[in-house]
VOGULO-984290 format. One line per field, with one value per atom (N, C-alpha, C): residue number from 1; atom name; x, y, z. Coordinates in Angstrom, 3 decimals, padded with zeros to 6 digits, m for minus. Atoms other than C-alpha are relative to their C-alpha. Layout:
BEGIN
nr <- [NUM, ...]
atom <- [CA, ...]
xx <- [X, ...]
yy <- [Y, ...]
zz <- [Z, ...]
END
This chain:
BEGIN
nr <- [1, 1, 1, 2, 2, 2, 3, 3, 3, 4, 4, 4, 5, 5, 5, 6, 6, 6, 7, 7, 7, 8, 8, 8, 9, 9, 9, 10, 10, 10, 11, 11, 11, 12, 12, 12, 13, 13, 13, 14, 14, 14, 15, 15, 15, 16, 16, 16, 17, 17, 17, 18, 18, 18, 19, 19, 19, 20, 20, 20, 21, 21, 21, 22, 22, 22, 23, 23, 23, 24, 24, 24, 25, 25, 25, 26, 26, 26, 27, 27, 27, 28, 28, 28, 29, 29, 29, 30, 30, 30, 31, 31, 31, 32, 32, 32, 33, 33, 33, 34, 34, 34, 35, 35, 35, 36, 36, 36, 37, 37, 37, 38, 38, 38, 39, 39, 39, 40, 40, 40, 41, 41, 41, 42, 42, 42, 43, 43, 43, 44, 44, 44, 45, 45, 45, 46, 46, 46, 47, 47, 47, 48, 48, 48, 49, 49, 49, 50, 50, 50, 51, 51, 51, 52, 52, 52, 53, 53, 53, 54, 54, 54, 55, 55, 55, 56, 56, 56, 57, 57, 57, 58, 58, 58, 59, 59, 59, 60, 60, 60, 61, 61, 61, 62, 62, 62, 63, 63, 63, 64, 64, 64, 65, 65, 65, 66, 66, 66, 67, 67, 67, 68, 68, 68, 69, 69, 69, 70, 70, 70, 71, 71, 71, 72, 72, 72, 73, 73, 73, 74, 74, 74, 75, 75, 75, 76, 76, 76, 77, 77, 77, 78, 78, 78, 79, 79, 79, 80, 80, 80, 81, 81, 81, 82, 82, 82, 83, 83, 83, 84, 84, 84, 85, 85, 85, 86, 86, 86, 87, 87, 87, 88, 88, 88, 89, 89, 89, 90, 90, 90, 91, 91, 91, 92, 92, 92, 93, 93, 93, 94, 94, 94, 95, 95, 95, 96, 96, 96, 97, 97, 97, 98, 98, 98, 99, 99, 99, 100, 100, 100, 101, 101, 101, 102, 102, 102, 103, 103, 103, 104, 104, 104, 105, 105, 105, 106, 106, 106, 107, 107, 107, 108, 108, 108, 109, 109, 109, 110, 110, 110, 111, 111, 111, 112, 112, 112, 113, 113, 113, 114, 114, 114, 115, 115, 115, 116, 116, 116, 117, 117, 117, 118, 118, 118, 119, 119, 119, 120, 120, 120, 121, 121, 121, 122, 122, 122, 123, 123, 123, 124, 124, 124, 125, 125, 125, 126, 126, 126, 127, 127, 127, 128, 128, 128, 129, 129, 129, 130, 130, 130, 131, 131, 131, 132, 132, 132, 133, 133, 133, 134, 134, 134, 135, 135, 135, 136, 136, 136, 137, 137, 137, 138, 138, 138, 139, 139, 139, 140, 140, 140, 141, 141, 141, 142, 142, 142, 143, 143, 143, 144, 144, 144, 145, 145, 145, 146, 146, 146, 147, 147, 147, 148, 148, 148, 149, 149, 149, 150, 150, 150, 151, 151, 151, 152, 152, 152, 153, 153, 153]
atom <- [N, CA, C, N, CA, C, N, CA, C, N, CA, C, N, CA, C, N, CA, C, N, CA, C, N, CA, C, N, CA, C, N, CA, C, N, CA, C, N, CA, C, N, CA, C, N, CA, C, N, CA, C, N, CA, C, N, CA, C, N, CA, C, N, CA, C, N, CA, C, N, CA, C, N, CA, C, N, CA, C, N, CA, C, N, CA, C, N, CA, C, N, CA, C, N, CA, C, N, CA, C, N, CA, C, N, CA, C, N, CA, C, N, CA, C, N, CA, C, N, CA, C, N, CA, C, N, CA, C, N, CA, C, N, CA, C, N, CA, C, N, CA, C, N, CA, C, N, CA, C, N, CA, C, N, CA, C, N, CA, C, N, CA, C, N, CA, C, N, CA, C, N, CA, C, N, CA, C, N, CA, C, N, CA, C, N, CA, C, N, CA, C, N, CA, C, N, CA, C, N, CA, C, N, CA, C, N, CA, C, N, CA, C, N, CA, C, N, CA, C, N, CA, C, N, CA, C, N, CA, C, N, CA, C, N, CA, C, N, CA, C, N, CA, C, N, CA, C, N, CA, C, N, CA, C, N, CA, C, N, CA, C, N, CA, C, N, CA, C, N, CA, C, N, CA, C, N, CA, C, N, CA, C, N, CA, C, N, CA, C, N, CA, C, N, CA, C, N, CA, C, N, CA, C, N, CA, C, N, CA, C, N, CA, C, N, CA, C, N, CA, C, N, CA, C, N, CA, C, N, CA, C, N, CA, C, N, CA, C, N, CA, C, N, CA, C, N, CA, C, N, CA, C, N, CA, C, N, CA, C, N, CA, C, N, CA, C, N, CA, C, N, CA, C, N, CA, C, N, CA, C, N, CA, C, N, CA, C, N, CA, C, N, CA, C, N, CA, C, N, CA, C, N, CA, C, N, CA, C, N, CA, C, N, CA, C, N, CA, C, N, CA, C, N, CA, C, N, CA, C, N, CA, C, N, CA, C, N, CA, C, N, CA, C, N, CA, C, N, CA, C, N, CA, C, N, CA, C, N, CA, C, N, CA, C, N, CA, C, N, CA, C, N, CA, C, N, CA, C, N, CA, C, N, CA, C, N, CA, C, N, CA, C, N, CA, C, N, CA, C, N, CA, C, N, CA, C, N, CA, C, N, CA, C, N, CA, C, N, CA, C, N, CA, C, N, CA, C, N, CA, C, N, CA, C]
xx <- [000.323, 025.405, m000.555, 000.446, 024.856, m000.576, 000.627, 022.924, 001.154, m001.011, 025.110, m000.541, 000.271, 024.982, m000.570, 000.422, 023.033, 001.146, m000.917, 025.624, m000.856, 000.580, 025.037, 000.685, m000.223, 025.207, m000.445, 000.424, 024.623, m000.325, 000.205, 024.719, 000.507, m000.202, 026.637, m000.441, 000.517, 025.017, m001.975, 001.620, 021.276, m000.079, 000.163, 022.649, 000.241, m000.070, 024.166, m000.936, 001.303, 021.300, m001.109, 001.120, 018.896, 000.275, m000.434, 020.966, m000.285, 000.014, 021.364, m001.157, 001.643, 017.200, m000.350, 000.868, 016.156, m000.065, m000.375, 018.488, m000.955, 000.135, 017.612, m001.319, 001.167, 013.856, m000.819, 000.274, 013.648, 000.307, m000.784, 015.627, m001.957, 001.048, 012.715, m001.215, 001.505, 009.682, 000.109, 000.160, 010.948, m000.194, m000.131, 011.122, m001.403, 001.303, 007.960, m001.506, 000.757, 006.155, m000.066, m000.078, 007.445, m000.333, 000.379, 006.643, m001.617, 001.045, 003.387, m001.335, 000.279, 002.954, m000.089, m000.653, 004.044, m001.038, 000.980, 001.681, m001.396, 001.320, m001.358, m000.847, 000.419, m001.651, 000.951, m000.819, 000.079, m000.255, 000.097, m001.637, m000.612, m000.148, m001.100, 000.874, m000.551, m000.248, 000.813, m000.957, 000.799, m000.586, 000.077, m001.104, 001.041, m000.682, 001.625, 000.852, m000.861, 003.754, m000.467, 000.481, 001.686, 000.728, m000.496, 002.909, 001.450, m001.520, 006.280, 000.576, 000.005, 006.450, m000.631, 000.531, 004.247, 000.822, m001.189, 006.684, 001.350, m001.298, 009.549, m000.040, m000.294, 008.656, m000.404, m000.082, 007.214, 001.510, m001.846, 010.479, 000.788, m001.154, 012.675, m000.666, 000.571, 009.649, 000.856, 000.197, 009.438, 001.557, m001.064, 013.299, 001.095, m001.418, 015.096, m000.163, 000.029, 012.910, 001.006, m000.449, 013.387, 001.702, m001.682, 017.294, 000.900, m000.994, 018.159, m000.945, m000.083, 016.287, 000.553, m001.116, 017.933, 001.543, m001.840, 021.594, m000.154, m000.079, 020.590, 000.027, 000.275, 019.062, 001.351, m000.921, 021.615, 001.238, m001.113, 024.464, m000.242, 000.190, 022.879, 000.308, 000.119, 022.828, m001.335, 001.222, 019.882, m001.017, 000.987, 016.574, m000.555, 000.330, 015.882, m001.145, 001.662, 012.083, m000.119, 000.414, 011.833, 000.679, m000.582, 014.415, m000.475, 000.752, 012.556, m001.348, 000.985, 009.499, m000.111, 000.120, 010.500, 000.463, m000.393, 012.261, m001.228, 001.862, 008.376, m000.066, 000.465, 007.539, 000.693, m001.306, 010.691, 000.204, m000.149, 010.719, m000.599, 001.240, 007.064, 000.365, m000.536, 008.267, 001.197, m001.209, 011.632, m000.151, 000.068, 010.449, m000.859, 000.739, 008.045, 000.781, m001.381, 010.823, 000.695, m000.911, 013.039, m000.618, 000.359, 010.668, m000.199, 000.438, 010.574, 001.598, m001.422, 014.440, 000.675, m001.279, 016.129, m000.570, m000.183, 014.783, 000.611, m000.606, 015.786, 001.531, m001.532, 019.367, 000.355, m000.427, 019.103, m000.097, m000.255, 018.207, 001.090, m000.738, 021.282, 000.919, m001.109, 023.681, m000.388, 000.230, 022.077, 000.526, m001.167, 024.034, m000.065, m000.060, 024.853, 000.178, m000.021, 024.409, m000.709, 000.799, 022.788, m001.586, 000.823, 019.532, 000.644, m000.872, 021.722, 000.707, m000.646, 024.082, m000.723, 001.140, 021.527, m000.454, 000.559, 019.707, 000.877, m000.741, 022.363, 000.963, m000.561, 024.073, m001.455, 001.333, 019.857, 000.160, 000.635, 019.765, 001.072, m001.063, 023.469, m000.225, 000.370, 021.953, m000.896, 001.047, 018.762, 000.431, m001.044, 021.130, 000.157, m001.036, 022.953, m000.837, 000.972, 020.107, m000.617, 000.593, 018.389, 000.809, m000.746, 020.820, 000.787, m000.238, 021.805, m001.149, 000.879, 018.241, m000.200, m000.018, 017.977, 001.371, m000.991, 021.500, m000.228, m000.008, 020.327, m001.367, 001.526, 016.596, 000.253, m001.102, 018.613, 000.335, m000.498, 020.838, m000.746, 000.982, 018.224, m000.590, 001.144, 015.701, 001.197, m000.766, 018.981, 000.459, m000.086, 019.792, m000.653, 001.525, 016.065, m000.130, 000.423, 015.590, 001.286, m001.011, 019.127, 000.642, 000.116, 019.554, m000.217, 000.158, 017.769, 000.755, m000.982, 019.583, 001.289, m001.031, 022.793, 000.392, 000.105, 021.840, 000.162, 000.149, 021.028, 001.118, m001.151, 024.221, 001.014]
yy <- [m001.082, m055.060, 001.157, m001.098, m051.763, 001.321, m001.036, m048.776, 001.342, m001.254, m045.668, 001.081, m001.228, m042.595, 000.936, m001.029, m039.571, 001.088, m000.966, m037.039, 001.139, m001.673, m032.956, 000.372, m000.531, m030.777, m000.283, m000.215, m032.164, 001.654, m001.045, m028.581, m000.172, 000.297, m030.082, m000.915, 000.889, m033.090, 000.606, m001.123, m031.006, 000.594, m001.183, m028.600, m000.984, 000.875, m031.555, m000.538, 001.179, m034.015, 001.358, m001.243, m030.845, 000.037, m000.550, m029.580, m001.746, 001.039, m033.089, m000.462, 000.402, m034.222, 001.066, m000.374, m031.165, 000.369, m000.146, m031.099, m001.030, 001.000, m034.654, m000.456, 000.538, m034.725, 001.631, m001.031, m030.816, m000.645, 000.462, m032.414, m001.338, 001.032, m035.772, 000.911, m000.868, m032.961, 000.643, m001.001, m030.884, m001.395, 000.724, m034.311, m000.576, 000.677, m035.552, 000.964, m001.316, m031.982, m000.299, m000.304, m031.809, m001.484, 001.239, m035.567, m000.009, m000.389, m034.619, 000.758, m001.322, m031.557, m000.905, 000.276, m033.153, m001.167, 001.468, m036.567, 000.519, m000.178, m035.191, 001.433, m001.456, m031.299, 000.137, m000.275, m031.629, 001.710, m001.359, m028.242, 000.762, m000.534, m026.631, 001.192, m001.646, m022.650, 000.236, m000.106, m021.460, m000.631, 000.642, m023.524, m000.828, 000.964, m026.013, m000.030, 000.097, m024.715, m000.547, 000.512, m025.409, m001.214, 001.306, m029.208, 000.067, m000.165, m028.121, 000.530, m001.233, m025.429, m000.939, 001.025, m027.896, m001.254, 000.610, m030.427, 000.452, m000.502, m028.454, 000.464, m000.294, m027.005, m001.274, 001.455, m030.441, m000.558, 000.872, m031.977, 000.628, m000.908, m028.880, m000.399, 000.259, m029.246, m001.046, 001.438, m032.776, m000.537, 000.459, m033.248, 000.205, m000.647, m030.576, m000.722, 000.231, m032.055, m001.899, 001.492, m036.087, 000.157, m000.061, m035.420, 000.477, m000.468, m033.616, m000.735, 001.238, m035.987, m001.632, 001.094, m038.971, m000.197, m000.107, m037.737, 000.456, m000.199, m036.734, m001.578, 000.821, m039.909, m001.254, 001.102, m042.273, 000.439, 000.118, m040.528, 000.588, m000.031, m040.791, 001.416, m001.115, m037.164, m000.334, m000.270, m035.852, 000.416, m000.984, m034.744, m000.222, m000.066, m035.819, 000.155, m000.636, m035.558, 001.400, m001.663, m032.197, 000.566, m000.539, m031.032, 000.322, m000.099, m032.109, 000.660, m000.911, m030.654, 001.129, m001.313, m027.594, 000.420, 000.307, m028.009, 000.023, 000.201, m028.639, 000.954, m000.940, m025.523, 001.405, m001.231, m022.913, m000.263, m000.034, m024.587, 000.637, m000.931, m023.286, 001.140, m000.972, m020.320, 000.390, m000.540, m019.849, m000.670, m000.165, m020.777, 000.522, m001.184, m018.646, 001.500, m000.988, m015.868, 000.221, 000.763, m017.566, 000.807, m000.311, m016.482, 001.732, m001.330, m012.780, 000.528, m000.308, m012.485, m000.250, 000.484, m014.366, 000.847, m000.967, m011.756, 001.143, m002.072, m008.432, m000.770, 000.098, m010.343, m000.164, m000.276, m010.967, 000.993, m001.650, m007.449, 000.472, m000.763, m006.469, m000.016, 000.645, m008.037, 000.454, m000.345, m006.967, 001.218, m001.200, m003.449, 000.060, m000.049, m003.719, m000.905, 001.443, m007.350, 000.058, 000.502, m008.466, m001.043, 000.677, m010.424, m001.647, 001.588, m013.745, m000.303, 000.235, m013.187, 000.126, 000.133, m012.158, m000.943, 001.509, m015.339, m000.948, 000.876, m017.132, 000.149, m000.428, m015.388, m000.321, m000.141, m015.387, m001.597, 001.359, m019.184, m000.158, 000.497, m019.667, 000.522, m000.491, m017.066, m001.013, 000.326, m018.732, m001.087, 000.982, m022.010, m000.005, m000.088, m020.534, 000.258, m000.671, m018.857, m001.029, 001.230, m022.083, m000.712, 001.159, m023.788, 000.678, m000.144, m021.577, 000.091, 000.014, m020.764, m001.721, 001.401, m024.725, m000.569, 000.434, m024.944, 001.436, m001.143, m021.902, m000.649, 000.416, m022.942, m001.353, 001.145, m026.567, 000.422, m000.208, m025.181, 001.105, m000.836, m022.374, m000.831, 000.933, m025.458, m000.645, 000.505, m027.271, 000.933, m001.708, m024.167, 000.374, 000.322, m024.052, m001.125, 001.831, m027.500, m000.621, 000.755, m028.258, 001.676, m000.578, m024.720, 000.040, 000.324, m025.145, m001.043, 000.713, m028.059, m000.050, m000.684, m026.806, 000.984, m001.026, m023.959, m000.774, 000.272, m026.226, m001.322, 000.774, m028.324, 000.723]
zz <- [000.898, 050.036, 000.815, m000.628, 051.469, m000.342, 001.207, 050.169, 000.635, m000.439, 049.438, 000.519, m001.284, 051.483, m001.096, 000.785, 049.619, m000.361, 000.493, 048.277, 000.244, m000.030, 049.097, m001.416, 001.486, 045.874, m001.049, 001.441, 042.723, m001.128, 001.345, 040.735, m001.526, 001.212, 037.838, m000.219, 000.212, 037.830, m000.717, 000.495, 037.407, m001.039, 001.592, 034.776, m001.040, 000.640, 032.821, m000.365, 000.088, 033.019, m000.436, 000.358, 032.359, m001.469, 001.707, 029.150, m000.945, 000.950, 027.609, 000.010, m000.140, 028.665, m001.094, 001.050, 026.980, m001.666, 001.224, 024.207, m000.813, 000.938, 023.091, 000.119, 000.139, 023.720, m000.846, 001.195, 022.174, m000.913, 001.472, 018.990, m000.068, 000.493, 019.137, 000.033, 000.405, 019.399, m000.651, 001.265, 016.411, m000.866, 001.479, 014.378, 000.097, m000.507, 016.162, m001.029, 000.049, 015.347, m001.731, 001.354, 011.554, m000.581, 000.592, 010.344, 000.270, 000.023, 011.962, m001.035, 001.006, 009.822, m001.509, 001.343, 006.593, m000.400, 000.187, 007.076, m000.248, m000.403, 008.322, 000.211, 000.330, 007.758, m001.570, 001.208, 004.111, m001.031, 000.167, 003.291, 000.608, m001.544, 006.313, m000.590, 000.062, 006.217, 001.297, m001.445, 009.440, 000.612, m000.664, 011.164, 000.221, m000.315, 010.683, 000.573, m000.989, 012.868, 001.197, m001.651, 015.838, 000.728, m000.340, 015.802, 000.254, 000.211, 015.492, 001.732, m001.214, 018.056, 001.838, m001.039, 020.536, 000.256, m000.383, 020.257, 000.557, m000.400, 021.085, 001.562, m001.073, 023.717, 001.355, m000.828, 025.408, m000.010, 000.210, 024.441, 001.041, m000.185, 025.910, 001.626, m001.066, 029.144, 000.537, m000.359, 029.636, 000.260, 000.120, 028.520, 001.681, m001.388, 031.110, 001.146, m001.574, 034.324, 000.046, m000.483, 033.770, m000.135, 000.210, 032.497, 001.523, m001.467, 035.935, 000.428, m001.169, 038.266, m000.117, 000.099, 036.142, 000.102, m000.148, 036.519, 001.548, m001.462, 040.343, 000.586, m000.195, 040.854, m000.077, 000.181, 038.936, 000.769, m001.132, 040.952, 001.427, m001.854, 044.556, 000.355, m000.626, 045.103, 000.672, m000.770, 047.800, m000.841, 000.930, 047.049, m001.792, 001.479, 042.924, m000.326, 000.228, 043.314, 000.152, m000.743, 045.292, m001.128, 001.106, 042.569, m001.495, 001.340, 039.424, 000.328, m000.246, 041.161, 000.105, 000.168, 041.441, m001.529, 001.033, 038.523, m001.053, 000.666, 036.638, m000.329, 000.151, 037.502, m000.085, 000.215, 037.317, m002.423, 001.608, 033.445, m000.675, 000.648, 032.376, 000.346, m000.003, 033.591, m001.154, 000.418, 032.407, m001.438, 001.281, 028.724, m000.520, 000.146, 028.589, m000.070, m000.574, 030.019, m001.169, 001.064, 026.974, m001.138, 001.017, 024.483, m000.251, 000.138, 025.376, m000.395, m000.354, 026.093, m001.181, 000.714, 023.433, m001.706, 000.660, 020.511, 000.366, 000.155, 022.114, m000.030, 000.045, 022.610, m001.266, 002.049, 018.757, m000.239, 000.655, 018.475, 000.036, 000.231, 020.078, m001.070, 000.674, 017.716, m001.660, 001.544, 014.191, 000.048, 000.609, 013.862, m001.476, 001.325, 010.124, m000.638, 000.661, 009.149, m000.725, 001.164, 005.990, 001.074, m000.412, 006.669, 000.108, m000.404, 005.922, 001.228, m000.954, 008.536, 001.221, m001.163, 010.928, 000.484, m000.290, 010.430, 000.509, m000.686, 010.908, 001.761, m000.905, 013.954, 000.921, m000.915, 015.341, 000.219, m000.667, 015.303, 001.006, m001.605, 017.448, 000.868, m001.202, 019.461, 000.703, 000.002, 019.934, 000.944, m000.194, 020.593, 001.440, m001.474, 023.640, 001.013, m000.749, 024.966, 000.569, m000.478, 025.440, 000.912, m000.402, 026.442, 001.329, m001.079, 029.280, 001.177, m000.598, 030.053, 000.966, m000.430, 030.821, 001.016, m001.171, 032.745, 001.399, m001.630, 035.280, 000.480, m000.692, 035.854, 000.717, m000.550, 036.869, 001.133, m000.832, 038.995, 001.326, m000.889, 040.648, 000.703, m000.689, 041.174, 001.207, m000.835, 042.829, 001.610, m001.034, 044.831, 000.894, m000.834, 045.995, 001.058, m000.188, 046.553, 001.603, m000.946, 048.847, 001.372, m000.685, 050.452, 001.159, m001.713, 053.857, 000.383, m000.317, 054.128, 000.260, m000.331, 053.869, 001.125, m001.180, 056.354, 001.339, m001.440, 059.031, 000.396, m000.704, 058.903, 000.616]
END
């Protein structure tokens, strides 16, 4: 039995494992957040978003780093710690970033829409926005992370 050789690259492996971690642990901290709300703040104003909003973004956190160092990891690419570590900290960033960016890009798009269509065009925005924000901060941390290495082969 022999251990396999480390693989260079992984960039689709990072954005993948990123998008699907923070999809499916954002999705368990909105249900986490709102069963919260509903049990144990039952007349809850706006506070009750807090639980909501705090789950999501743990979820979207917590989801993007372990999802790209488990798809680095499970396919023997280099580097899956240094990756999710930088990875940690490019996320708190870049959803913070997320939250300034992905209204003015809904701004651009309202023109002469009804408030219905708005809403609805604001959440697929909202959607994509995430969901690319989470496949670039991936591939940046990967980028970071395997760079010098590349240089000095």
């Amino acid at each position: 039995m022999s251990l396999e050789k480390s693989k260079q690259g992984g960039y689709i492996a990072a954005a993948f494992g990123s998008l699907i971690g923070s999809i499916t642990l954002g999705a368990l901290g909105v249900y986490l957040g709102t069963n919260y709300t509903k049990f144990f703040m039952p007349n809850a104003g706006l506070e009750g978003l807090l639980p909501v909003l705090l789950g999501v973004f743990l979820g979207w956190w917590i989801g993007e780093v372990m999802g790209c160092y488990l798809a680095l990891r499970w396919l023997h690419y280099c580097k899956p710690k240094q990756t999710a570590k930088l990875l940690t900290v490019l996320t708190s960033l870049g959803i913070f970033l997320w939250l300034f960016i992905s209204p003015i890009i809904s701004n651009l798009f309202k023109g002469d829409l009804s408030d219905i269509q708005f809403s609805q065009i604001d959440n697929k925005i909202r959607m994509i926005t995430a969901s690319l924000t989470s496949i670039s901060l991936a591939l940046l941390a990967r980028y970071l992370t395997c760079a010098r290495e590349l240089n000095q082969d």
